[in-house]
MMTF fields as JSON, N, C-alpha, C and O atoms, coordinates in Angstrom:
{
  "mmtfVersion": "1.0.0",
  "mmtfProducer": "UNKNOWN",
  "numBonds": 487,
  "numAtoms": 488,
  "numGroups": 122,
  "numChains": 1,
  "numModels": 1,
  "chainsPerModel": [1],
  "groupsPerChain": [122],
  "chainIdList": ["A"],
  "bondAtomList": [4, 2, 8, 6, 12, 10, 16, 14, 20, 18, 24, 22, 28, 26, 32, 30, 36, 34, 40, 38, 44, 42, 48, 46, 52, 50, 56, 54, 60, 58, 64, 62, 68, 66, 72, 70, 76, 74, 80, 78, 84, 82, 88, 86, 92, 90, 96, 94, 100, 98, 104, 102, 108, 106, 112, 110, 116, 114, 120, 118, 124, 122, 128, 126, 132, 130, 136, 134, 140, 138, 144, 142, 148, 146, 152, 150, 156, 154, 160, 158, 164, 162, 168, 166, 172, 170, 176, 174, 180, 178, 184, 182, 188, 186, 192, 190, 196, 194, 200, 198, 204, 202, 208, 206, 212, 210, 216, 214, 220, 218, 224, 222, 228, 226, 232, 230, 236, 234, 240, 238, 244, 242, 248, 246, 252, 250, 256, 254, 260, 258, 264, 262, 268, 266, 272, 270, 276, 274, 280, 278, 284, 282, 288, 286, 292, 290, 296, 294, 300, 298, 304, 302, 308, 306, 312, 310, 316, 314, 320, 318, 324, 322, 328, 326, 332, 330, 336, 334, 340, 338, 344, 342, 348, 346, 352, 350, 356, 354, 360, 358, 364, 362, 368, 366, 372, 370, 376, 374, 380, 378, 384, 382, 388, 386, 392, 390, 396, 394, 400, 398, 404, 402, 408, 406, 412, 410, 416, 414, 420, 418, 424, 422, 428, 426, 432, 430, 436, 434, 440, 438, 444, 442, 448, 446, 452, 450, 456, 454, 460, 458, 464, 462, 468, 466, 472, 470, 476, 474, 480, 478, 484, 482],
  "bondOrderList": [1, 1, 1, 1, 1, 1, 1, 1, 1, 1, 1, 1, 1, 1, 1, 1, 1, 1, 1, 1, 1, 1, 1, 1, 1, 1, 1, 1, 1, 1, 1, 1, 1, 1, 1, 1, 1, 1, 1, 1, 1, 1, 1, 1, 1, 1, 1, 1, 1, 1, 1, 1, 1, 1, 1, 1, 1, 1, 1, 1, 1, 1, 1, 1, 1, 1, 1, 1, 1, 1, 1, 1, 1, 1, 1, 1, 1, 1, 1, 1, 1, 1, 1, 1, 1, 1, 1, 1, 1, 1, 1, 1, 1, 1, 1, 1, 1, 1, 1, 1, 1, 1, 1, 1, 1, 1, 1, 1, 1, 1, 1, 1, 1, 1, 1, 1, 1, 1, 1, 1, 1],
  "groupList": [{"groupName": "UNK", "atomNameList": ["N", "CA", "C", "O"], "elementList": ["N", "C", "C", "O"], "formalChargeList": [0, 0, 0, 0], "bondAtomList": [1, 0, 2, 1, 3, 2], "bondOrderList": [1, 1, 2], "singleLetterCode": "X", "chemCompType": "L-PEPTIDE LINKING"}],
  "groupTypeList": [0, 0, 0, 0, 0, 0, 0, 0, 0, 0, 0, 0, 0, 0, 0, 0, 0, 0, 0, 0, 0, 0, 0, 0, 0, 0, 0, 0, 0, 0, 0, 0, 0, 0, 0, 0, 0, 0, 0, 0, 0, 0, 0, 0, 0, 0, 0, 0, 0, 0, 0, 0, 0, 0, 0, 0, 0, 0, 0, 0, 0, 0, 0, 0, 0, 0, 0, 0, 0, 0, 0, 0, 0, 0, 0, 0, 0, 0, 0, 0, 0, 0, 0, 0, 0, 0, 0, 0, 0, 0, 0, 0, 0, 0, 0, 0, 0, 0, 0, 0, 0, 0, 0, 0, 0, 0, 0, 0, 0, 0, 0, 0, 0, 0, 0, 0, 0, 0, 0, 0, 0, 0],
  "groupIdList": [1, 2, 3, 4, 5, 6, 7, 8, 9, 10, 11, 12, 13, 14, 15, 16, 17, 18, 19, 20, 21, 22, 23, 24, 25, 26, 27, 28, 29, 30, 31, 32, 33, 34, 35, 36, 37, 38, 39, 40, 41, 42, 43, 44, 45, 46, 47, 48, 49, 50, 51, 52, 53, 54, 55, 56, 57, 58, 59, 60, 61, 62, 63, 64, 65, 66, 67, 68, 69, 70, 71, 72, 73, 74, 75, 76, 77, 78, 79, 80, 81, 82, 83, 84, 85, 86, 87, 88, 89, 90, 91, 92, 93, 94, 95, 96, 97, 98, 99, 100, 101, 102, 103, 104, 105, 106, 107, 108, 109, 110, 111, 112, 113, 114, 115, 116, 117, 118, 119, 120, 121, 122],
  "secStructList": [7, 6, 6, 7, 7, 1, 1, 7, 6, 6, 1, 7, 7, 7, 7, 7, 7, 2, 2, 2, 2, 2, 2, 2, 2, 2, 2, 2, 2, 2, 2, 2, 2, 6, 6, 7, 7, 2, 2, 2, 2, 2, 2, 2, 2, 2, 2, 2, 2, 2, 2, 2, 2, 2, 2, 7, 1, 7, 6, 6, 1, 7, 7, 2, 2, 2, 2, 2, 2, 2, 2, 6, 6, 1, 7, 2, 2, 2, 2, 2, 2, 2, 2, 2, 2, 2, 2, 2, 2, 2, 2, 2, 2, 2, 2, 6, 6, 1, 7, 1, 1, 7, 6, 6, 6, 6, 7, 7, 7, 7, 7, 1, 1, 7, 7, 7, 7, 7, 7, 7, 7, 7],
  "xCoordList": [0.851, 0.0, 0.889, 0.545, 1.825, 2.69, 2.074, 2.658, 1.03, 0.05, -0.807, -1.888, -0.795, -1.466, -1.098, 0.024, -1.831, -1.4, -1.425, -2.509, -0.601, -1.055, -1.472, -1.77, -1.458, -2.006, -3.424, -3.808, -4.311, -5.549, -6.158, -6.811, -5.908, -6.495, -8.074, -8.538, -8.794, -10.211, -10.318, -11.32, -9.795, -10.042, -8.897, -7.751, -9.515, -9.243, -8.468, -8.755, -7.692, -6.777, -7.425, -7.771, -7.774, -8.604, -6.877, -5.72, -7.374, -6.613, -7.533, -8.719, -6.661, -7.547, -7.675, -6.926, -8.929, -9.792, -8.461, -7.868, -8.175, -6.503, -5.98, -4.851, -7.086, -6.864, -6.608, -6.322, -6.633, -6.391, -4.763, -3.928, -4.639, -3.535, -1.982, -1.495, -1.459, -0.429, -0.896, -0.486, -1.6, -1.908, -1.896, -1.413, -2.417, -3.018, -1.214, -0.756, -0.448, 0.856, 1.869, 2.972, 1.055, 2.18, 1.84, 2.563, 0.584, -0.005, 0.114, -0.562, 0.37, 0.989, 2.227, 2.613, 3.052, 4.738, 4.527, 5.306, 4.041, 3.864, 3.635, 4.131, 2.743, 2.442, 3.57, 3.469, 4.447, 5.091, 5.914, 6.018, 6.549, 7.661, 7.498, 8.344, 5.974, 5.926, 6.035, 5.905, 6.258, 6.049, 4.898, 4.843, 3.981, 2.75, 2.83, 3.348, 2.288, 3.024, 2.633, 1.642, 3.205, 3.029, 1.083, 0.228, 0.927, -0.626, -1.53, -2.509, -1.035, -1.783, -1.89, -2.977, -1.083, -0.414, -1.608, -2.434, -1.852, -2.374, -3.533, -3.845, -4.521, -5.758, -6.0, -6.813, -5.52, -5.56, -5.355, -6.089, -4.526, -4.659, -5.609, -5.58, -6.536, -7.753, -8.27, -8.623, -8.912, -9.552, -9.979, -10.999, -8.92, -9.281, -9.295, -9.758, -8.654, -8.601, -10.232, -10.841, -10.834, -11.986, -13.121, -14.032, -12.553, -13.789, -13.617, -14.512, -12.083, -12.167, -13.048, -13.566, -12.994, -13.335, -14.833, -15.3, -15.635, -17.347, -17.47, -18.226, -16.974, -17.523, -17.467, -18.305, -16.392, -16.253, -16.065, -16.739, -15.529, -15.14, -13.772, -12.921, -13.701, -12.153, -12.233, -13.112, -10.784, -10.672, -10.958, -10.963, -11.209, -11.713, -13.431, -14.168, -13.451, -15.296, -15.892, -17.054, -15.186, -16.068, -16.483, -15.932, -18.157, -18.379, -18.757, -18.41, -19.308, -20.016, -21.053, -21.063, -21.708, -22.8, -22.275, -22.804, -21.133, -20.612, -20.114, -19.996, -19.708, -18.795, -19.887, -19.777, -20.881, -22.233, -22.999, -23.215, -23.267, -23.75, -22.854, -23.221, -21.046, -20.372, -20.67, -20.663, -20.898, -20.607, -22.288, -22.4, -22.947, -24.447, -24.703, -25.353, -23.863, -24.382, -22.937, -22.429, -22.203, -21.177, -21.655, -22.745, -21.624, -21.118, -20.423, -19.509, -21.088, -20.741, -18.338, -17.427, -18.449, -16.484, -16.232, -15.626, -16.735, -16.452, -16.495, -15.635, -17.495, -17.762, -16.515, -15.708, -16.738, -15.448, -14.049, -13.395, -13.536, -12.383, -12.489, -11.529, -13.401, -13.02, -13.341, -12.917, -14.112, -14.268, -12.87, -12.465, -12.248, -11.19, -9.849, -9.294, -9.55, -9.427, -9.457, -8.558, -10.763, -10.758, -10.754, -10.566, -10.869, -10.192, -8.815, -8.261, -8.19, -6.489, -5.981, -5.289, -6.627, -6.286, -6.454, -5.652, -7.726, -8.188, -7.22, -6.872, -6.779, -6.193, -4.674, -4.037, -4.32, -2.886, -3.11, -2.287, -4.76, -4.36, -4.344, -3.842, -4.801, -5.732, -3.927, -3.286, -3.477, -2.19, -1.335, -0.614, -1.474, -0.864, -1.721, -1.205, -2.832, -3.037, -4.2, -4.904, -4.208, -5.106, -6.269, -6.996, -6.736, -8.612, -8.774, -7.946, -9.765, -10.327, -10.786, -10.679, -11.7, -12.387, -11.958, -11.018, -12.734, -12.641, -13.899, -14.747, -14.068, -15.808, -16.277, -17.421, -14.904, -15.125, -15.492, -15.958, -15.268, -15.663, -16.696, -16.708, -18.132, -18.997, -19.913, -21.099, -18.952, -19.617, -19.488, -18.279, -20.174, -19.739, -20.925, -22.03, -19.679, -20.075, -21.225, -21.315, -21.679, -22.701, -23.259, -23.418, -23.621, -23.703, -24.557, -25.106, -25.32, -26.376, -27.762, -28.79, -27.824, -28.092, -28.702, -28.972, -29.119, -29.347, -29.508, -30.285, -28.973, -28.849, -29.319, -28.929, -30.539, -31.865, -31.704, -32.102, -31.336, -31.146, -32.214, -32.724, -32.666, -33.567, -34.386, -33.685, -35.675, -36.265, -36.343, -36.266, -36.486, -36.456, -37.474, -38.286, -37.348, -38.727, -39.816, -39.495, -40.643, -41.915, -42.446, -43.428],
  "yCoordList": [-1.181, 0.0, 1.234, 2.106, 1.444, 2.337, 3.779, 4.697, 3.97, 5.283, 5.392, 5.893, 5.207, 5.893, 6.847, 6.861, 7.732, 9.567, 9.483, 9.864, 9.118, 9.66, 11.117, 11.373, 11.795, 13.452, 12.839, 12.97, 12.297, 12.284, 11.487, 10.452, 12.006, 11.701, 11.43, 10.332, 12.323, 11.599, 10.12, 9.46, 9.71, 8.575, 7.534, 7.792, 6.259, 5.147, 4.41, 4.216, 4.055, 3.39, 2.249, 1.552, 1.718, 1.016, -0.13, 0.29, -1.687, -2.471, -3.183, -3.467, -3.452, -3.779, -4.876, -5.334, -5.936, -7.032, -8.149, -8.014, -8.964, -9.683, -10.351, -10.349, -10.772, -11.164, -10.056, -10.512, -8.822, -7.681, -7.391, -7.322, -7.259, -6.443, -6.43, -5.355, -7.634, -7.603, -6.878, -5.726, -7.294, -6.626, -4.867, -4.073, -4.703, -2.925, -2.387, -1.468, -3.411, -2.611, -2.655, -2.12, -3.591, -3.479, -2.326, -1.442, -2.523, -1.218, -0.251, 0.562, 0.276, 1.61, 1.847, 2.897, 0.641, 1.001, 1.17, 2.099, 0.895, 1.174, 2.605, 3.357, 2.658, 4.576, 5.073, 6.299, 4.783, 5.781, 5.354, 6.263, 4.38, 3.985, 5.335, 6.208, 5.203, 5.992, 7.857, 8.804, 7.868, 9.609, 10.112, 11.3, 9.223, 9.644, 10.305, 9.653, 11.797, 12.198, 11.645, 10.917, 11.825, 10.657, 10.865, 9.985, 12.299, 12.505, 11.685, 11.107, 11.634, 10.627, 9.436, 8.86, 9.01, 7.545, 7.538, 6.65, 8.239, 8.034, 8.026, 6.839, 8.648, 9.048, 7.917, 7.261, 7.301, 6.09, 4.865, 3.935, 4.626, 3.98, 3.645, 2.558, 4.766, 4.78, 4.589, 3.435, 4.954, 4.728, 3.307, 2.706, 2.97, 1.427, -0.066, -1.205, 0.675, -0.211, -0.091, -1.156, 0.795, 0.999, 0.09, -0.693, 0.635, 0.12, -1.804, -2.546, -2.346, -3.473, -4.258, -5.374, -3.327, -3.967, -4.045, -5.163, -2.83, -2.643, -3.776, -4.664, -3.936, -4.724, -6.062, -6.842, -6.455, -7.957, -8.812, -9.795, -8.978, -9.973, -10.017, -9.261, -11.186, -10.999, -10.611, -10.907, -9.628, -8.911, -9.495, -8.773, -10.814, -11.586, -10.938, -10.426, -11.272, -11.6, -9.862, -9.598, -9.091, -7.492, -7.183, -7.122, -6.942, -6.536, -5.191, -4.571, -4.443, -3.076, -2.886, -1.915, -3.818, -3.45, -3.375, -2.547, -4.201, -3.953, -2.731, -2.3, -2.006, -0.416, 0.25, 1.045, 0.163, 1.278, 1.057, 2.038, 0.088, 0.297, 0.933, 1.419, 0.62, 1.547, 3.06, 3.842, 3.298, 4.53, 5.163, 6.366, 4.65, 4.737, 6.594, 7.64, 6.009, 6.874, 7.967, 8.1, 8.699, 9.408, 10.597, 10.241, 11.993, 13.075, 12.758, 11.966, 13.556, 13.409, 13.586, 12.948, 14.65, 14.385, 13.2, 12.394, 12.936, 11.31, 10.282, 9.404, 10.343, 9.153, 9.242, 8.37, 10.538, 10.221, 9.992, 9.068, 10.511, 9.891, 8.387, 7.887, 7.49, 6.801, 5.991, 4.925, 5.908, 5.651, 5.09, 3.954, 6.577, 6.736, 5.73, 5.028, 5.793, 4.445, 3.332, 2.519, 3.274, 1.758, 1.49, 0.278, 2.034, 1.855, 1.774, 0.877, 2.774, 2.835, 1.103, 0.199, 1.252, -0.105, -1.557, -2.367, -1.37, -2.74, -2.711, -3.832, -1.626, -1.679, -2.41, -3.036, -2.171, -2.534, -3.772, -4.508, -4.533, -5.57, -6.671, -7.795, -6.238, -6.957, -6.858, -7.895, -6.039, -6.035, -7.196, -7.848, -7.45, -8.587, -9.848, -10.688, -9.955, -11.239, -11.449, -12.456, -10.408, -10.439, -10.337, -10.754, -9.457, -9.337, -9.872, -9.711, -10.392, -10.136, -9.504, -9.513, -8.5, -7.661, -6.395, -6.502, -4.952, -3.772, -3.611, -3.746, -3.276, -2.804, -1.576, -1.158, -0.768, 0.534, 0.987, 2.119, -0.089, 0.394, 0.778, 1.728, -0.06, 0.694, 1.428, 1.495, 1.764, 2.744, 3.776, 3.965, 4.8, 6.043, 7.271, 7.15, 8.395, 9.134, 10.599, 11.269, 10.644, 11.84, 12.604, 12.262, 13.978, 14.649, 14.391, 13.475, 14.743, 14.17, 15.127, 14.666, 15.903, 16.762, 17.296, 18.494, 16.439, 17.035, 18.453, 19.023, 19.043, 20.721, 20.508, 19.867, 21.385, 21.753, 22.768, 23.68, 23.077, 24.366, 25.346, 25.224, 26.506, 27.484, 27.615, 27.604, 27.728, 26.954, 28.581, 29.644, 28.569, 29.666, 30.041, 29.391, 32.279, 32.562, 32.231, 32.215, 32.08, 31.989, 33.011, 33.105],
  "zCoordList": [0.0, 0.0, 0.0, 0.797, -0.644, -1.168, -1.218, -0.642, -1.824, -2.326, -0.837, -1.148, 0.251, 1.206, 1.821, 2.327, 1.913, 2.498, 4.004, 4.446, 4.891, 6.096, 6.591, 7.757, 5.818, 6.095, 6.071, 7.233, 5.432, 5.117, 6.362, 6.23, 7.414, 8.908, 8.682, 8.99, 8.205, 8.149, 6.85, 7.124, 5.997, 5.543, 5.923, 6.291, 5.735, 6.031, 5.244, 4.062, 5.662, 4.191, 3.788, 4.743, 2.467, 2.197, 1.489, 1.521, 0.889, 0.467, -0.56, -0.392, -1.811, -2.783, -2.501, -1.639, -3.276, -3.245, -3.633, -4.704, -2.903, -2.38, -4.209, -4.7, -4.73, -6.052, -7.077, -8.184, -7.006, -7.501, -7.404, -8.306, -6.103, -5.011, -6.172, -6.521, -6.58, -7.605, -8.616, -8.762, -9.27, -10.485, -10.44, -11.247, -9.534, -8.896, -9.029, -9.708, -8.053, -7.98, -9.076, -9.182, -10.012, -11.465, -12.281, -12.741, -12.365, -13.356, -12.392, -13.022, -11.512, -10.898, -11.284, -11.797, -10.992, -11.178, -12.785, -12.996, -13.859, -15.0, -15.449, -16.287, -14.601, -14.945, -13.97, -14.002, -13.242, -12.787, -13.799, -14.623, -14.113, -15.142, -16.205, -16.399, -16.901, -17.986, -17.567, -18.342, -16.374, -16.379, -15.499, -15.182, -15.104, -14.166, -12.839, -11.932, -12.528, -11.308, -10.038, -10.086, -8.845, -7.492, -7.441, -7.339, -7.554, -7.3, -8.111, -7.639, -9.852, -10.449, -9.994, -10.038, -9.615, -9.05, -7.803, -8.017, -6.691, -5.828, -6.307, -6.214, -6.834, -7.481, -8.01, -7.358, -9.169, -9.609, -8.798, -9.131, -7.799, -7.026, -5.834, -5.258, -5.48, -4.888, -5.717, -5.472, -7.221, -7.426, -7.573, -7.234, -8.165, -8.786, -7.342, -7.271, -6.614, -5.399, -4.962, -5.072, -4.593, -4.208, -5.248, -4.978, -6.571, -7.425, -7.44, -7.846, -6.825, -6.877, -5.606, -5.59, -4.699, -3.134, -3.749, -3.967, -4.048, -4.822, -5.758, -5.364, -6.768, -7.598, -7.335, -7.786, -6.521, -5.761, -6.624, -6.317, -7.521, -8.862, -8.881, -8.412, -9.599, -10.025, -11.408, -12.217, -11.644, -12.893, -14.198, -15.195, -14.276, -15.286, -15.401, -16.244, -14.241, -14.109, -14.198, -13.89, -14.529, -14.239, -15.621, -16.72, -14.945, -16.913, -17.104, -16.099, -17.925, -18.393, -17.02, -16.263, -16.961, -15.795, -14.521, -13.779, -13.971, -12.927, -12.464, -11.317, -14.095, -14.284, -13.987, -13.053, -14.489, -14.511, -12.972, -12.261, -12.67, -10.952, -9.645, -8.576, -10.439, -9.454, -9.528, -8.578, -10.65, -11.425, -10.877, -10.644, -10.791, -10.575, -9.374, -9.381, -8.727, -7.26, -7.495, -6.382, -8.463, -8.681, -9.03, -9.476, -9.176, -9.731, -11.282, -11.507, -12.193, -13.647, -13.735, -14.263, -12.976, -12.641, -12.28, -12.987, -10.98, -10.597, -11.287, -11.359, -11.824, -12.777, -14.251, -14.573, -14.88, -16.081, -15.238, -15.722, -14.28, -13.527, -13.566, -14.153, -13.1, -12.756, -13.295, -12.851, -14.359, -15.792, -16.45, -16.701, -16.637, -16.943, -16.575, -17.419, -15.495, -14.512, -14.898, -15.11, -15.017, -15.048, -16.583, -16.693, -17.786, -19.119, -19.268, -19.903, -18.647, -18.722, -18.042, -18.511, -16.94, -16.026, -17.175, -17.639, -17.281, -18.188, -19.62, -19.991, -20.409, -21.445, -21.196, -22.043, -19.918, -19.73, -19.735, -20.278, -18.887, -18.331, -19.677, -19.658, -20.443, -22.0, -22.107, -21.937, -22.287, -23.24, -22.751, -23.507, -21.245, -20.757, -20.302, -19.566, -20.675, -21.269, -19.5, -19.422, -18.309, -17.402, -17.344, -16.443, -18.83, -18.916, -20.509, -21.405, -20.582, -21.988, -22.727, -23.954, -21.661, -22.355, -21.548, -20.76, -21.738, -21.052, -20.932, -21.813, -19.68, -19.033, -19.253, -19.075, -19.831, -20.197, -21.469, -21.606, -22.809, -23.679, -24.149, -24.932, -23.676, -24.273, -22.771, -22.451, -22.313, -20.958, -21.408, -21.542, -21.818, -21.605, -20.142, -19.615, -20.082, -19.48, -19.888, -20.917, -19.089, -19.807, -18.763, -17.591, -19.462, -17.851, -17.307, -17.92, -16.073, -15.539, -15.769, -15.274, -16.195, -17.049, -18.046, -17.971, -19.381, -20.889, -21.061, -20.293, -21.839, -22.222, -23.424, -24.4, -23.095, -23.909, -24.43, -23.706, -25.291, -26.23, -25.815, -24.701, -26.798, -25.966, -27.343, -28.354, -27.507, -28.277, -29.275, -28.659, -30.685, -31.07, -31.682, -32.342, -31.192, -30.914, -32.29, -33.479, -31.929, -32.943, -33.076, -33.813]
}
């Protein structure tokens, strides 16, 4: 658990879902390998730790719907973050042979919202 802040006195350090836990710390050292700053690193590392403990699967078993019921109860930011997340994550893992699919591809984000144009005058 490398990425935990002890400044962050009100949260709890959380630990990803135990069948995750390697995988979580390769694809971190990966993005730091590539240039990712410590803050990305942490951000991403909550995120995806969290979304592994929620969805309760192993990274094989997570599908589109599993992404969308986490995503369910988020803020339109929250949700493309961690969205985001979990595409970057799944793309690495496909590249090495850990997922088959990505739960992110046909998820998309949208605001919560629709913007209704302003109807013109008659």
């Amino acid at each position: 658990m490398k990425y935990w802040n002890s400044n962050r006195k009100s949260c709890e350090p959380v630990e990803p879902r135990e069948d995750w836990k390697e995988s979580i710390e390769l694809w971190i050292d990966w993005m730091e390998a590539i240039g990712r700053t410590k803050e990305t690193l942490r951000t991403r590392w909550y995120q995806i730790v969290r979304f592994s403990k929620i969805v309760n699967k192993s990274i094989t078993d997570v599908t589109e719907d599993g992404l969308i019921f986490y995503l369910a109860g988020m803020g339109t930011e929250g949700r493309r973050g961690v969205r985001s997340c979990v595409k970057v994550f799944y793309q690495w893992g496909m590249k090495r042979g850990l997922a088959r699919c990505n739960p992110a591809d046909s998820c998309r984000t949208r605001c919560a919202t629709p913007w209704n144009p302003p109807h013109a005058p008659t």
